[in-house]
C-alpha positions as semicolon CSV with decimal commas, in nm:
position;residue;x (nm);y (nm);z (nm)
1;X;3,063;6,309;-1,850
2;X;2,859;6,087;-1,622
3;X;3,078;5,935;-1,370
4;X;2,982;5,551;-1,183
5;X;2,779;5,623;-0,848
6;X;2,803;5,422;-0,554
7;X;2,476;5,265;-0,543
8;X;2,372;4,893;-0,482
9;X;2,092;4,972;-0,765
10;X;2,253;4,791;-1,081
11;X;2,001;5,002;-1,274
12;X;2,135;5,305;-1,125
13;X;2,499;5,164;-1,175
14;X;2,474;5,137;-1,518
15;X;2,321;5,488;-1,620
16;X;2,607;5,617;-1,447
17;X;2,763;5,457;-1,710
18;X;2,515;5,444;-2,023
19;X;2,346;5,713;-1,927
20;X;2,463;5,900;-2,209
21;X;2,424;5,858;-2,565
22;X;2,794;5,804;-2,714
23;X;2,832;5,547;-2,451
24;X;2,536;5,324;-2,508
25;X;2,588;5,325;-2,899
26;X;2,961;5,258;-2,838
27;X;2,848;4,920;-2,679
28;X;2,554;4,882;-2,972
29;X;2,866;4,915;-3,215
30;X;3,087;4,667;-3,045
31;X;2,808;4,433;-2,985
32;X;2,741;4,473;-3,377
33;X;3,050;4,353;-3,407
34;X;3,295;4,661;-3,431
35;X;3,645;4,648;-3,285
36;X;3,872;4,933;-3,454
37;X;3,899;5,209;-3,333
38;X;3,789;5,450;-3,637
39;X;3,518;5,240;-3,693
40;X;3,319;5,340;-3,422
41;X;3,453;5,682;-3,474
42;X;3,299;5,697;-3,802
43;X;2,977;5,486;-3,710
44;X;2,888;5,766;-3,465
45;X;3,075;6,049;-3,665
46;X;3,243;6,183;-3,364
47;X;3,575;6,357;-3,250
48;X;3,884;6,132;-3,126
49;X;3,890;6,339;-2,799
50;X;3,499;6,243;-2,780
51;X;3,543;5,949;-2,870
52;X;3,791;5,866;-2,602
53;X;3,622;5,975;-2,340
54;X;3,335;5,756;-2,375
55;X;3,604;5,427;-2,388
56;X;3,739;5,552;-2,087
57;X;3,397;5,548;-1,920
58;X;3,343;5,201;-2,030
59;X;3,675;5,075;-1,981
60;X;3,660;5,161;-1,625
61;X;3,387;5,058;-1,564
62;X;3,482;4,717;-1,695
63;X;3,207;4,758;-2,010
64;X;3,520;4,705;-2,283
65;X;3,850;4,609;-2,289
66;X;4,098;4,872;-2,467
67;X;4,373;4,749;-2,674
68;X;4,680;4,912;-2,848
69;X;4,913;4,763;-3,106
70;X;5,213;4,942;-3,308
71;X;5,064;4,961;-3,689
72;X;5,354;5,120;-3,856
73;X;5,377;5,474;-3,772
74;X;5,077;5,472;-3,582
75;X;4,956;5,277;-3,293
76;X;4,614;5,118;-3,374
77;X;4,335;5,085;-3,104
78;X;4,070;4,824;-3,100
79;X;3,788;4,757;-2,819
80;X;3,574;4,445;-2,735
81;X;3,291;4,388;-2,515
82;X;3,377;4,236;-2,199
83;X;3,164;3,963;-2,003
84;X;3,020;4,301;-1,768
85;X;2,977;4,482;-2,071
86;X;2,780;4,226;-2,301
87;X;2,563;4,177;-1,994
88;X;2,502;4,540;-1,931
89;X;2,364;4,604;-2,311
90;X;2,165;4,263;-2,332
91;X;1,970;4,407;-1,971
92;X;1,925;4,738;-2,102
93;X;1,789;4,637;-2,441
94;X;1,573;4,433;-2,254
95;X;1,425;4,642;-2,031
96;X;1,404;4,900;-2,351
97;X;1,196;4,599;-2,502
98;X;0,976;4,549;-2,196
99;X;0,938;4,943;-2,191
100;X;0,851;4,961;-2,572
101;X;0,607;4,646;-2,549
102;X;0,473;4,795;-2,213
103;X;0,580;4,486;-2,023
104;X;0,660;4,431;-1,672
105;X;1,056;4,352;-1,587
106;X;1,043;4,060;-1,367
107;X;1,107;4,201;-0,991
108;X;1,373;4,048;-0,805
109;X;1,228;3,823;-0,499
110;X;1,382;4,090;-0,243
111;X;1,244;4,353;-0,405
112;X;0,874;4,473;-0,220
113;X;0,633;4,723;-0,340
114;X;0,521;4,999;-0,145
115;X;0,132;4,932;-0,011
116;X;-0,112;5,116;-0,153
């Protein structure tokens, strides 16, 4: 499980985070509009105890909020993107984009390239 590195790089921030597949389709599926819990479980046609783990990555890192409410017998969990976490897909499917179309990411102003 990739854990969150301490880096000032929000690029490498997030692929602590994204960097592996459950995670980044877990945020396609609530973006998409998902929220219960066994629908992303059968979306991505994984384990609970897989499942979990990825929510706990995201939910730590502030990606989703988890919540848990008493359903009869069982208690029911739902997710939803947070603010971090909408912003976090919508800048990696953009760069994906840019990558796909063979586009250049716009640098940020403190950002220099090496001479050469």
């Amino acid at each position: 499980m990739a854990s969150v590195p301490e880096s000032s790089c929000s690029i490498a921030r997030s692929l602590g985070v994204l960097g592996e597949r459950w995670t980044f389709l877990i945020l396609r599926d609530a973006f998409l509009g998902k929220t219960r819990f066994a629908e992303f479980r059968e979306s991505l046609g994984v384990a609970d105890s897989v499942l979990s783990k990825h929510v706990r990555v995201l939910h730590e890192a502030g990606y989703v909020d988890v919540h848990k409410s008493a359903g009869g017998s069982r208690v029911r969990t739902s997710l939803s993107l947070t603010r971090v976490g909408r912003a976090a897909y919508d800048g990696h499917v953009a760069a994906l984009r840019a990558i796909v179309s063979n586009e250049r990411l716009p640098v940020r102003a403190h950002a220099q390239r090496a001479p050469g």
